[in-house]
Every structure is written in structure tokens, then in C-alpha cells.
N, C-alpha and C positions, 0 to 999 in steps of 0.2 A: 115874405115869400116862404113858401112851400115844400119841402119834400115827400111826396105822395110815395107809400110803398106798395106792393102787390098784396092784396087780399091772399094771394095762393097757402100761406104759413099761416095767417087765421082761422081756415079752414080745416087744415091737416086734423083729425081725428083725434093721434095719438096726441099730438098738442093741447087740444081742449081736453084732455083728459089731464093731462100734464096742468096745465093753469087751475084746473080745478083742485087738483092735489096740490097745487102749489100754496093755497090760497086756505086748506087746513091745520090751525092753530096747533094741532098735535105734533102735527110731522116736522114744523119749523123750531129744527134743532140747532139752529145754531145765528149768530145776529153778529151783523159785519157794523164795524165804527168804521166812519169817514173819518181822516183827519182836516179836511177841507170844510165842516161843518157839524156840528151836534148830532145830527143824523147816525140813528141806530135799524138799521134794518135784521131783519127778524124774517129767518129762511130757510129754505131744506137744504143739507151738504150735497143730500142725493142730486138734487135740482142744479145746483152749482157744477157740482162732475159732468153731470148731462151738459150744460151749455159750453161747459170749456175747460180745454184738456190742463189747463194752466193749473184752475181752482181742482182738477181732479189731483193733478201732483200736488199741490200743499195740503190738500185735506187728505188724502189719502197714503202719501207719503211717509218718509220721518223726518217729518218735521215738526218745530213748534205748535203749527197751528193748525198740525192733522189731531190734537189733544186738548184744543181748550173747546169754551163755551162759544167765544167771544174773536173772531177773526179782525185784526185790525187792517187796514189798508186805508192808513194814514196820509200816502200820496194818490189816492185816485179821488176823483169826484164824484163823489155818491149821487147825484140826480143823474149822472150819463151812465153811470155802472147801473142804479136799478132802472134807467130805462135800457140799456142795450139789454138786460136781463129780461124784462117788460118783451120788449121785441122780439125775443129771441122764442119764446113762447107764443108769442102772435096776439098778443092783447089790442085788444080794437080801441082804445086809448092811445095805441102806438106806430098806427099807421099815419098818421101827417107827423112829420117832425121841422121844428122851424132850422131853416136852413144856415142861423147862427150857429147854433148846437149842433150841427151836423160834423165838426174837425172833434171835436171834443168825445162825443158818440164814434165815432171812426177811432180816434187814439184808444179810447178805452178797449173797445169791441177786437182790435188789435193787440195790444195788450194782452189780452184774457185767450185768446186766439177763437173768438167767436167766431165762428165763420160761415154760419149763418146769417148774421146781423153786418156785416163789411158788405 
């Protein structure tokens, strides 16, 4: 089974401008470790602030990891993190989601205080 989400956030403008900037090799300054997997993702800080006030306080903070290359986030699950991220942006890969994954994507997206993607 299924969870279908609305088109309405794929469409937004400033969004596909946003995915498109997202998706430029220059600007992804910075690359999160999962500790739940080998998975290294490779991203904008700016883009992380934009989706969630969470990652805006550690990255922009003072804190350890407003300073390195490398953001660990050793207890979250990196395929619900870069798809709440994915979502959050409106990528048209991320409009069905299977309905297993769906508690998983909610704690994350929670977490992070996505609140666009909840």
C-alpha cells in the first residue's frame, strides 16, 4: 500500500528553484554520516536551515557542528532523513511513499521540526 501526497509543494516555484540549487555540486557544502548505514550524503547548510529550524540551530549555532565539514547524525536513518529532505523540496520521486516507511519519515520529519513534510 500507498501513501499518495499532493502535487501542491511540487509545483511551488520557489521550490523548483530550490531543488534545482539543491542538486549544484558547488553549493553542497557540507555531507551528513548516518550512523545506521555507510551512507554519506553531500548538501547545502543553507538548504538544511531552509527545511528545519533544528539543523538551523546546530549549523548556525555554537556549536560543534556549526564548524566542521562533516555533520554526524549517527542515530537518525539516512533514507527517511534524505527522503523527508527529498519531500520537503517536492521532488516528484517523492510523492508515493510506502506506508511502511511512513512512522519512520514522521519520527524523522519530527525530529528535525519539518513541518512541511508531518
Amino acid at each position: 500500500n500507498m501513501l499518495r501526497l499532493s502535487r501542491e509543494h511540487e509545483n511551488n516555484p520557489l521550490l523548483k528553484k530550490i531543488r534545482e540549487l539543491s542538486d549544484e555540486e558547488k553549493l553542497q557544502d557540507i555531507a551528513i554520516s548516518f550512523g545506521s548505514s555507510s551512507t554519506t550524503f553531500r548538501t547545502s547548510r543553507f538548504l538544511l536551515c531552509l527545511a528545519s529550524p533544528v539543523m538551523h540551530t546546530m549549523l548556525c549555532g555554537d556549536f560543534r557542528e556549526s564548524k566542521g565539514k562533516t555533520l554526524p547524525l549517527d542515530d537518525v536513518d539516512g533514507r527517511a532523513f534524505i527522503t523527508a529532505l527529498d519531500m520537503w523540496c517536492g521532488r516528484k520521486d517523492c510523492q508515493e511513499i510506502e506506508l511502511g516507511k511512513v512512522p519512520q519519515l514522521a519520527s524523522v520529519a519530527d525530529r528535525f521540526e519539518m513541518t512541511e513534510v508531518t
